[in-house]
N, C-alpha and C positions, 0 to 999 in steps of 0.2 A: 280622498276616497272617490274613487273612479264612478262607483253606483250611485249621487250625489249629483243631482244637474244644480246649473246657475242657479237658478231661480234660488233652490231650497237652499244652496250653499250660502248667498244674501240673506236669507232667510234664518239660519245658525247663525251666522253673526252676528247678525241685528242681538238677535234674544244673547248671545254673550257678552257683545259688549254695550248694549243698552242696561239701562239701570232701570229693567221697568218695572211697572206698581204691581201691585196683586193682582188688578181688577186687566191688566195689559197682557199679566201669565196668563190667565183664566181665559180670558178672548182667543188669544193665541193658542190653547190646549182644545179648544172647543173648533176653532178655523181646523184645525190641523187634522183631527179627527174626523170632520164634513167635508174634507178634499177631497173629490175624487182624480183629481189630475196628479198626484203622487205616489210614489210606488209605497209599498209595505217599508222596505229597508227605509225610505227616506220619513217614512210616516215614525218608524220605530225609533232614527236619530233623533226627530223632533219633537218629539216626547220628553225623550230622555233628556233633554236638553232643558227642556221647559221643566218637568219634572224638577231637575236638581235642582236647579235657581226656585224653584217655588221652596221643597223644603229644607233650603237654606235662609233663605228671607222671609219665608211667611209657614212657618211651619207648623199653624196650628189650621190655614187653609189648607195646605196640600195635604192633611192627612184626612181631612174631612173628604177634600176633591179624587185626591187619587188614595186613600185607604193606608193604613200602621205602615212605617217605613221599612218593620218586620215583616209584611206581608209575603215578599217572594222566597226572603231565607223560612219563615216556620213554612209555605206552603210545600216546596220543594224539601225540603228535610221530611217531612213528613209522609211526601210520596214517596221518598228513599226510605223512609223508617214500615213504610206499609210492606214494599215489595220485600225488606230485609226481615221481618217479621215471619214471612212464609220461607227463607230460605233457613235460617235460623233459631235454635231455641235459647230467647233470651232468660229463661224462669232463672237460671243460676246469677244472674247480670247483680252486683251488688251493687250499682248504683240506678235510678229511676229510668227507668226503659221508656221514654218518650222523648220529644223534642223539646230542649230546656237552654234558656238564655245564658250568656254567659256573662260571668262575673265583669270582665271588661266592658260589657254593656249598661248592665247599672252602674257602675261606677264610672262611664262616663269617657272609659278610656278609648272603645270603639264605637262608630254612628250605629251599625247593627254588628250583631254575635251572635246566635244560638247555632245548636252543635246535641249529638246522639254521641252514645259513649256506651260501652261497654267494659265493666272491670270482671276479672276472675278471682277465684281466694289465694291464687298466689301473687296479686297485687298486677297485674297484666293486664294494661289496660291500650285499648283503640279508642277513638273518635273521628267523627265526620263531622266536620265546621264549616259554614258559610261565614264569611267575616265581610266587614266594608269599612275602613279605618275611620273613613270621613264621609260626609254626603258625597262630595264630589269626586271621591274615587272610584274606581271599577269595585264591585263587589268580585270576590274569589271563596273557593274551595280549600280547604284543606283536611288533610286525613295526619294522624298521627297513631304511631306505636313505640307504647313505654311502659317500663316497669316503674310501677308510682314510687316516689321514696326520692329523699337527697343525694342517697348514693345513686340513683341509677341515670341520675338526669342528662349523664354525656353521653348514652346511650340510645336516646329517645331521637329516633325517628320520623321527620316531619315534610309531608310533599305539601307542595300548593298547586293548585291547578285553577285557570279561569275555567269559570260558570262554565261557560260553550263546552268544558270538555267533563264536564259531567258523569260522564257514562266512565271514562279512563278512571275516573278517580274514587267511581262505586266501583270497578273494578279490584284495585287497589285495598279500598277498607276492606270489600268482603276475602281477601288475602289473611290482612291482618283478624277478621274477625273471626273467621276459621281456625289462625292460629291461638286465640286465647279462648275461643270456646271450647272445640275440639281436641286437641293438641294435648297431651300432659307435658307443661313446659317445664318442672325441674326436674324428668328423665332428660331435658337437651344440653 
């Protein structure tokens, strides 16, 4: 990454392939944050960096230090859920009209999952999901449209989008959510 000088680039290293303690993260998260000789992007990689390795190795400091590992998918869903609130009327929504975790989350099968959902009564449902498989992956977007049921599942609809494209992919849902709010779908 060209926006990346030496120094900082030595610097990602180090914290990737050094094996270092809690108390090494915490120094370095706090150094990193007091620099002013750094630009923003390079302050932003070394975060992120320190970040993961904190909670993957010490995951009961980093949530104390940097805050729920759920913190940026509910905050972000919920700014999406605010502005889609005024575009939208959810009252017919038959399932919970807020930002709600997903089942792969408790159980263990994704590091974060929550997701906004909208079904209708002819079983026509959208969602907008933040997902992160592992700590160490990129966390991403995705939206989906489907008719709930066995039979309808080769028919269901699924884009992903990274985080950074945000905006393309509320685009996207409020498509689909216009289609199963609005829309009388068994005239189609």
């Amino acid at each position: 990454m060209s926006d990346i000088s030496e120094k900082v680039q030595k610097a990602l290293d180090r914290i990737n392939s050094k094996d270092l303690s809690k108390q090494e993260l915490i120094n370095s998260f706090n150094n990193i944050n007091e620099n002013t000789e750094i630009t923003d992007i390079e302050r932003e990689e070394l975060i992120s960096v320190v970040e993961k390795k904190m909670r993957i190795k010490f995951p009961n400091a980093a949530k104390k230090m940097l805050g729920s590992k759920s913190k940026k998918a509910q905050e972000l869903l919920q700014e999406i859920f605010e502005e889609l609130k005024n575009d939208f009327d959810w009252s017919k929504n038959k399932v919970k009209s807020h930002v709600k975790v997903c089942g792969s989350m408790i159980s263990g099968k994704e590091y974060v999952c929550w997701y906004i959902s909208y079904k209708n009564d002819e079983g026509y449902s959208t969602g907008l999901s933040y997902h992160q498989i592992t700590s160490e992956d990129d966390p991403f977007l995705e939206v989906d449209y489907r008719r709930v049921g066995k039979d309808y599942e080769k028919n269901r609809e699924v884009k992903s989008f990274p985080v950074e494209l945000k905006d393309e992919i509320l685009d996207l849902y409020k498509k689909y959510l216009n289609k199963v709010i609005n829309e009388n779908i068994s005239s189609n």
